[in-house]
Structure formats: structure tokens, C-alpha cells
VEXROMI-535656 format. One record per residue (C-alpha): residue number from 1; residue in three letters; chain; x, y, z. Coordinates in nm, 4 decimals, m for minus. Layout:
REM VEXROMI-535656
atom seq->NUM	type->Ala	mol->A	u->X	v->Y	w->Z
...
END
This chain:
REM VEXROMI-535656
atom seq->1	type->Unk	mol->A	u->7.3062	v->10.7987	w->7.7827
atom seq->2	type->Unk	mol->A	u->7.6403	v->10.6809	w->7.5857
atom seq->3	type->Unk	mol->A	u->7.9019	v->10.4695	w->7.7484
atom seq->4	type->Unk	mol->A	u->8.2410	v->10.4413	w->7.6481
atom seq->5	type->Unk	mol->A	u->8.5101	v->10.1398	w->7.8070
atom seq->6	type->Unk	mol->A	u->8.8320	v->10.1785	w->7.7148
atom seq->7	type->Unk	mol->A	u->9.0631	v->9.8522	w->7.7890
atom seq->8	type->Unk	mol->A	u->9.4314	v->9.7974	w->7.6346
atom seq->9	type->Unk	mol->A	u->9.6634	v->10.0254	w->7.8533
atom seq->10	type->Unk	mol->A	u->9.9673	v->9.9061	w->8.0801
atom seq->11	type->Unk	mol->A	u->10.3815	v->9.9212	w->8.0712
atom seq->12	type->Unk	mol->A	u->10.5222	v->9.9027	w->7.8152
atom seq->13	type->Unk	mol->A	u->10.9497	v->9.9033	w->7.7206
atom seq->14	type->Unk	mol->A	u->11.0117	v->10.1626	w->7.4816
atom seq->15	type->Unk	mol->A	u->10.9697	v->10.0755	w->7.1460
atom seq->16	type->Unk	mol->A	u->10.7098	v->9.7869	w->7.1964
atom seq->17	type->Unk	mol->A	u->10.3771	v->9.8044	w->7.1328
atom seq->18	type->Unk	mol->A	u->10.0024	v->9.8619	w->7.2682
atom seq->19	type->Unk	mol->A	u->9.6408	v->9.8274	w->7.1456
atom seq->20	type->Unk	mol->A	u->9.3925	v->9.9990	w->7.2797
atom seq->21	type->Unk	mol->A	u->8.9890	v->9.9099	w->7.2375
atom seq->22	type->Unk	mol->A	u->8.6764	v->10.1830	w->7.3281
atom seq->23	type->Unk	mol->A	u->8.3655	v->10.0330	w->7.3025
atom seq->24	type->Unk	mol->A	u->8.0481	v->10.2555	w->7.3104
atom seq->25	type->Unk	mol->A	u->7.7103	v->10.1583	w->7.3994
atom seq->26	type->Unk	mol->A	u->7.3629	v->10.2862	w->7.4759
atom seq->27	type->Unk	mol->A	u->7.1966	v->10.5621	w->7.2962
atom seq->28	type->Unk	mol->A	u->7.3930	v->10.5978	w->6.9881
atom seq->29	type->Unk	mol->A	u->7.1934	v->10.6559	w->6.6773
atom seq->30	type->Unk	mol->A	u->7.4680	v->10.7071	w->6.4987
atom seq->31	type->Unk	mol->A	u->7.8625	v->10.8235	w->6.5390
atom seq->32	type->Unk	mol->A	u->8.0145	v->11.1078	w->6.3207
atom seq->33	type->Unk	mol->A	u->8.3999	v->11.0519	w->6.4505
atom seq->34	type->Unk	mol->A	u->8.5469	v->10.8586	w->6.7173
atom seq->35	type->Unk	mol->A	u->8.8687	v->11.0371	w->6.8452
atom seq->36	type->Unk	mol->A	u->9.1817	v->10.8864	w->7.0925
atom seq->37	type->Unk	mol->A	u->9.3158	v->11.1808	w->7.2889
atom seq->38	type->Unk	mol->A	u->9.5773	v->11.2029	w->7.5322
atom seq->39	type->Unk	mol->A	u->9.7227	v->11.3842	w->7.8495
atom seq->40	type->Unk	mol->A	u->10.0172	v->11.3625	w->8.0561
atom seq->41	type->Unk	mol->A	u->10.0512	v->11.5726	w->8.3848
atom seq->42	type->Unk	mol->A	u->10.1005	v->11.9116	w->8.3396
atom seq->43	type->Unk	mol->A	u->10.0147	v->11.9310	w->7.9979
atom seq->44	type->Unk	mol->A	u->9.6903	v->12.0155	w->7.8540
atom seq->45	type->Unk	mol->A	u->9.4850	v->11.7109	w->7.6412
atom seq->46	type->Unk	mol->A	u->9.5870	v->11.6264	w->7.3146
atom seq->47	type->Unk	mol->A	u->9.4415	v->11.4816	w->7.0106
atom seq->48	type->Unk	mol->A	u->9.6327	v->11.2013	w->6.9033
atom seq->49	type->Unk	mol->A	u->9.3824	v->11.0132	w->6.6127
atom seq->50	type->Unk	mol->A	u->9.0358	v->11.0622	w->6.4713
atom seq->51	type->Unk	mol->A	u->8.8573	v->10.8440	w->6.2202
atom seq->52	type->Unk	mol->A	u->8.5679	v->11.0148	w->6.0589
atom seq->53	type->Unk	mol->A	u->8.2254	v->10.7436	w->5.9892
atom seq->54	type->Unk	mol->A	u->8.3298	v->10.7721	w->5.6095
atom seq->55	type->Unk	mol->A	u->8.6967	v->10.5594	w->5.7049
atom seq->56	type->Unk	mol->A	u->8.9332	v->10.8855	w->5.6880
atom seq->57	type->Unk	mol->A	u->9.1917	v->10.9333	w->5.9573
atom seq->58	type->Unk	mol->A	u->9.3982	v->11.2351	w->6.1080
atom seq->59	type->Unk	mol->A	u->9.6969	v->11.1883	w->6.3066
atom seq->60	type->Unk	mol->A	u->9.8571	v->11.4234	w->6.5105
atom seq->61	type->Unk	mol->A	u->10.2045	v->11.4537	w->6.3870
atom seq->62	type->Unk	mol->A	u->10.4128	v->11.3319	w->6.6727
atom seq->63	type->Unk	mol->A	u->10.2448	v->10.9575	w->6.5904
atom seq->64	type->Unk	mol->A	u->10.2104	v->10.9627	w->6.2126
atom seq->65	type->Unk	mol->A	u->10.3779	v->10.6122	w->6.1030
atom seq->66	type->Unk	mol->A	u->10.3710	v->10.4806	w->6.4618
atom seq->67	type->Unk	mol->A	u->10.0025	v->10.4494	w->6.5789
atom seq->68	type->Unk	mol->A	u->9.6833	v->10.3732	w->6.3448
atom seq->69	type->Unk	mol->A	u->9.3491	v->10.4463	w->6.4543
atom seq->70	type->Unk	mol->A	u->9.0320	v->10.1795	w->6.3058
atom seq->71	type->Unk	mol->A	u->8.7058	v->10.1459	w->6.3870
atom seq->72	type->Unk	mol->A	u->8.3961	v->9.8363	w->6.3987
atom seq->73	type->Unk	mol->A	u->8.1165	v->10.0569	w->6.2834
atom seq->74	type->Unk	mol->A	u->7.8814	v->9.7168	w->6.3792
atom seq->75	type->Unk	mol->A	u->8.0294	v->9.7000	w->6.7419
atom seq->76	type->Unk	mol->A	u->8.1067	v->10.0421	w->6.8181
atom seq->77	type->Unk	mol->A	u->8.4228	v->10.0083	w->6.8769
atom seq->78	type->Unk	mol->A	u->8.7758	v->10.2361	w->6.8079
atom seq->79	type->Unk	mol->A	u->9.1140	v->10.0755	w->6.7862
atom seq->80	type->Unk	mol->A	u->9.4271	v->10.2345	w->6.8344
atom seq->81	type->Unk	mol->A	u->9.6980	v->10.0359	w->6.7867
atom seq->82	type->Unk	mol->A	u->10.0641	v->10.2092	w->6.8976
atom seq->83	type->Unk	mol->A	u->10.3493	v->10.0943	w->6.7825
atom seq->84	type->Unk	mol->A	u->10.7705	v->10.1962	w->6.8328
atom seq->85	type->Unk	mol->A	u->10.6145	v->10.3350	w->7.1605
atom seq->86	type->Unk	mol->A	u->10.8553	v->10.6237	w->7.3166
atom seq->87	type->Unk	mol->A	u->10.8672	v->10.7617	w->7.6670
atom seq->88	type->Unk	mol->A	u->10.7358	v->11.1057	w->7.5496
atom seq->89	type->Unk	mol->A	u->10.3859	v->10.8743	w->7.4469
atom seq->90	type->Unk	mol->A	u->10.3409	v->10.7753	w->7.8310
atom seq->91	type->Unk	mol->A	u->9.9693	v->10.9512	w->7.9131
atom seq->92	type->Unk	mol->A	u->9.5917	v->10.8679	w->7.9907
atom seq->93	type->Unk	mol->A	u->9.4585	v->10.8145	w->7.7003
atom seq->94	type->Unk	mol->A	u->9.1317	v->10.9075	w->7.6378
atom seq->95	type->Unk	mol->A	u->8.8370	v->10.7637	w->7.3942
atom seq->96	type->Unk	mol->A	u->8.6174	v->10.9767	w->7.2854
atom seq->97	type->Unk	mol->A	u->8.2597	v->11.0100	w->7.0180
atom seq->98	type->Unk	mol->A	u->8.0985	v->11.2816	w->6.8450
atom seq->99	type->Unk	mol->A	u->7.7445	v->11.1727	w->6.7782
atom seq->100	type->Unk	mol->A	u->7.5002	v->11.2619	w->6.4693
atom seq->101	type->Unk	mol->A	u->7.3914	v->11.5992	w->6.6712
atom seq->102	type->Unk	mol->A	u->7.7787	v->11.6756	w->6.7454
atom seq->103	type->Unk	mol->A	u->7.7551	v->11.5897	w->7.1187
atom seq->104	type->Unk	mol->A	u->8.0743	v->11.4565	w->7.2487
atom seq->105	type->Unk	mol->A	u->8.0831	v->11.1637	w->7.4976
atom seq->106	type->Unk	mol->A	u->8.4178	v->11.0989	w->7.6943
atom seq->107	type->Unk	mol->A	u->8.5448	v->10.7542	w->7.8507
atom seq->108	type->Unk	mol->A	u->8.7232	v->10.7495	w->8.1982
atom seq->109	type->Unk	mol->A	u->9.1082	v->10.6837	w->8.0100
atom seq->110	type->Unk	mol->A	u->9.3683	v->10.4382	w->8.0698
atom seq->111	type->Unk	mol->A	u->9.7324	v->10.4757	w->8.1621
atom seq->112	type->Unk	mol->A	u->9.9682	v->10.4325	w->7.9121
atom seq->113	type->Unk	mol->A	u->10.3481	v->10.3874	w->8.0501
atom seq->114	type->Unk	mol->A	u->10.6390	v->10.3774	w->7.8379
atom seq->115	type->Unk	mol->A	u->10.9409	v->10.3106	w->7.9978
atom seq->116	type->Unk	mol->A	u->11.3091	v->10.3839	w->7.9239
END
């Protein structure tokens, strides 16, 4: 069984900044990705940053230049650090792993809130 605990959220004035922390533990032999994703009400989730186990990133485009996603392979851990935070980024954000058999394991989110 994986665990993932996500810490880092709260209010935040528009254009400040954030950093969120997912820590996994338990049965992880090893992790292929470890993803951020995001959802605000009434829209469907979205993936805002991956960073493969080799170091590469994606970002989803409405973040590129504003958020960077990094990773302690030796404590399991994903970083997303959000900067020039706008309204439009106010969501639960969501951790998330795919181990070495392609299994994803989800953490319970925290609130993001950007205000005006």
C-alpha cells in the first residue's frame, strides 16, 4: 500500500507564491513519474506538472514560467513550487505517482486559494 501527504496549500494574494510538498511512503519499489494535478469546481482534473525518474519535466501551458515541479528521489518526495500565483490557479491540488508496474496512487489534495 502507497501513501501520499501532500502539505503546502493555503491563501494566497495574487501574485505571491506557494510550495507544495507530497511525500510517498510504503510499498514503493520504485517511481516512474510523480505528477501535481489540479481541479476547481465544475471543471474536470487537470494536469498541471510531471517529472519523469530520469529529471525531465512537462508543464501544462497555463503555468509554464510560473510553477516548477522537483523531486527527492531519496525521500520520495515532489515539489511544486508556484509562483506569480493568479486567481484562475485557485484549486485542490492533487499529488499523484505512477509506480514501476504503471499503477497510479492518488493523495487526498490541498486547497489552493488565490485571491484578488
Amino acid at each position: 500500500q502507497v501513501q501520499l501527504v501532500e502539505s503546502g496549500g493555503g491563501l494566497v494574494q495574487a501574485g505571491g507564491s506557494l510550495r507544495l510538498s507530497c511525500a510517498a511512503s510504503g510499498s514503493i519499489f520504485s517511481i516512474n513519474a510523480m505528477r501535481w494535478s489540479r481541479q476547481s469546481p465544475g471543471n474536470q482534473r487537470e494536469l498541471v506538472a510531471t517529472i519523469f525518474s530520469g529529471g525531465s519535466t512537462y508543464y501544462t501551458d497555463s503555468v509554464k514560467g510560473r510553477f516548477t515541479i522537483s523531486r527527492d528521489n531519496a525521500k520520495n518526495t515532489v515539489y511544486l513550487q508556484m509562483n506569480s500565483l493568479k486567481p484562475e490557479d485557485t484549486a485542490v491540488y492533487y499529488c499523484n505517482i505512477v509506480d514501476h508496474l504503471s499503477r497510479v496512487h492518488w493523495g487526498q489534495g490541498t486547497q489552493v486559494t488565490v485571491s484578488s
